[in-house]
C-alpha positions in Angstrom: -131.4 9.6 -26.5 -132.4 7.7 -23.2 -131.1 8.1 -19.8 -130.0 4.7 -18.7 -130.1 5.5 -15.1 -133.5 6.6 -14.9 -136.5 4.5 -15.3 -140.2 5.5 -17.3 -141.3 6.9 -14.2 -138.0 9.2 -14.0 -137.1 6.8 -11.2 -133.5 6.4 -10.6 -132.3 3.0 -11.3 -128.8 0.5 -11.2 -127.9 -0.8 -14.9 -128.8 -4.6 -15.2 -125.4 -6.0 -16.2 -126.5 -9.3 -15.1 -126.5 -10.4 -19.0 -123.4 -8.8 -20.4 -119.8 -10.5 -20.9 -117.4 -10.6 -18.8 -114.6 -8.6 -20.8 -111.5 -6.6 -19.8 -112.1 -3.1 -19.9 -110.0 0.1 -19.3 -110.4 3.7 -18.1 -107.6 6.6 -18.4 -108.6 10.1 -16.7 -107.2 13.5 -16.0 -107.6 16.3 -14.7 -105.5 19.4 -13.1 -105.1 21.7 -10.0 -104.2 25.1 -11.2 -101.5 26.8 -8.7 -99.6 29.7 -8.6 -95.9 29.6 -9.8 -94.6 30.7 -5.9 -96.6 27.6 -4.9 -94.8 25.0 -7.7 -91.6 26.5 -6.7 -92.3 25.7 -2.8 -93.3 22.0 -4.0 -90.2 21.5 -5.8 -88.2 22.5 -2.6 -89.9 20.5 -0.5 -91.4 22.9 1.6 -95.2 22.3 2.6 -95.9 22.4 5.9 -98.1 18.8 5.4 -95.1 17.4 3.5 -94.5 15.4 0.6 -98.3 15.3 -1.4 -96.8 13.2 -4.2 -97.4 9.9 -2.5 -100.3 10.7 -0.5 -102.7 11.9 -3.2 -101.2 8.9 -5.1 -103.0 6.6 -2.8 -105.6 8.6 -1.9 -106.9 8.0 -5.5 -105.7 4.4 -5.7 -108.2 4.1 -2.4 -111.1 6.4 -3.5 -110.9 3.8 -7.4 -111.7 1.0 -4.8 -114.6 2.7 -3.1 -116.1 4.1 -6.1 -119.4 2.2 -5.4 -119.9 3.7 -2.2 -119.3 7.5 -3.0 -122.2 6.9 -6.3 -124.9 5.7 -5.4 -126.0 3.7 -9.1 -122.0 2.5 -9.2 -121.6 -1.4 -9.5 -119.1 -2.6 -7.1 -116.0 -3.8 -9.1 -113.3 -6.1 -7.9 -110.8 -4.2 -10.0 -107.2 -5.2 -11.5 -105.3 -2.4 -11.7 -105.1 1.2 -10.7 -102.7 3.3 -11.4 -102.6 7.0 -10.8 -99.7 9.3 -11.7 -98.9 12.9 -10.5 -96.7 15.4 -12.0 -95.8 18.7 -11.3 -95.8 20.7 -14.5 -95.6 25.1 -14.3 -99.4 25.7 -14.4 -100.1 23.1 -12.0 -100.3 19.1 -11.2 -101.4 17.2 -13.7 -103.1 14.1 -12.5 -103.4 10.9 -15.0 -105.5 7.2 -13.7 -105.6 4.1 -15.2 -108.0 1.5 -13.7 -108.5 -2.3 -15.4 -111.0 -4.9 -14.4 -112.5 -8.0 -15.8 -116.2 -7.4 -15.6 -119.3 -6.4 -16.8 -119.1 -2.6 -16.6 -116.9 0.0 -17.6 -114.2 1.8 -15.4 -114.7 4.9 -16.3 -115.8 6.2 -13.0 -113.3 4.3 -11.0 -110.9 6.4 -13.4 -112.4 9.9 -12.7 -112.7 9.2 -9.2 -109.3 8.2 -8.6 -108.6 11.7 -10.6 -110.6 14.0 -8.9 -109.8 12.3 -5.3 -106.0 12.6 -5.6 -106.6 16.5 -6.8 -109.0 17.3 -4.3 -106.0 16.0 -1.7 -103.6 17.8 -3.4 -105.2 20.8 -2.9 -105.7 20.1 0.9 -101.9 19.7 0.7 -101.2 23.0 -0.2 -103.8 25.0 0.6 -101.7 26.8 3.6 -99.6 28.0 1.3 -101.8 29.0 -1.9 -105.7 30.3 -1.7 -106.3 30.7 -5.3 -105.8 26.8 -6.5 -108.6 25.6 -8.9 -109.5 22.3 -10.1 -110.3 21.5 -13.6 -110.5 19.9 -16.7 -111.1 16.4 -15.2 -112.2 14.3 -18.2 -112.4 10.4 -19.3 -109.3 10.1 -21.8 -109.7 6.7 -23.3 -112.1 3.8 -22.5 -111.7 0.2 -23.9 -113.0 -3.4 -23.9 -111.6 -6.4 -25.0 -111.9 -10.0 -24.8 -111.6 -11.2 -21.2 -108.3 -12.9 -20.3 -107.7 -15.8 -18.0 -111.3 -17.4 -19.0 
């Protein structure tokens, strides 16, 4: 099995998708933040002291999906179509779900597991005043597709 990130040298190196199709292509990734059962019920009353962290982890990994390319270093830059992350408060903990679309070249799966782990890590700085035994975890590619390109 090769690396395709590293050259013969065992240089690191971008992916030539110069060549490839433009096709649609799909990413869906989870992951969860572990919490304590006092903390869930303190969520569901509205009680951090930060506020709501529903919306703002929503668009933290909405925004972190965009900027993908910046935080990895061999990421191409994607001019993506959708991203859609969804939060939900379950009793061992949030479970976090993205969906990111583009037309392109390259897969979305790191778009996906950014947006993922970026919303969890801002859910944790949500309630961290309130619970010091959060973990993160199981953050993992779900699905990944590619299809003829639309709109061509």
């Amino acid at each position: 099995m090769k690396l395709t990130h590293v050259d013969e040298q065992g240089r690191a190196k971008m992916v030539d998708v110069g060549r490839k199709d433009m096709i649609s292509r799909k990413a869906i990734a989870e992951g969860k933040l572990f919490l304590s059962s006092q903390t869930g019920e303190v969520i569901r009353k509205a009680g951090l002291p930060k506020g709501n962290p529903f919306e703002v982890a929503r668009l933290a990994g909405i925004q972190a999906a965009k900027q993908t390319s910046q935080l990895i270093p061999l990421c191409h830059n994607l001019n993506l179509d959708l991203v859609d992350v969804q939060i939900e408060l379950q009793e061992e903990g949030f479970l976090i779900r993205s969906e990111v679309s583009c037309r392109g070249a390259t897969g979305v799966e790191m778009e996906a597991l950014t947006a993922v782990s970026v919303a969890a890590l801002t859910l944790y700085d949500m309630c961290k005043a309130v619970d010091k035994e959060m973990t993160l975890g199981k953050i993992r590619l779900v699905e990944k597709t590619k299809g003829p390109a639309a709109n061509q």
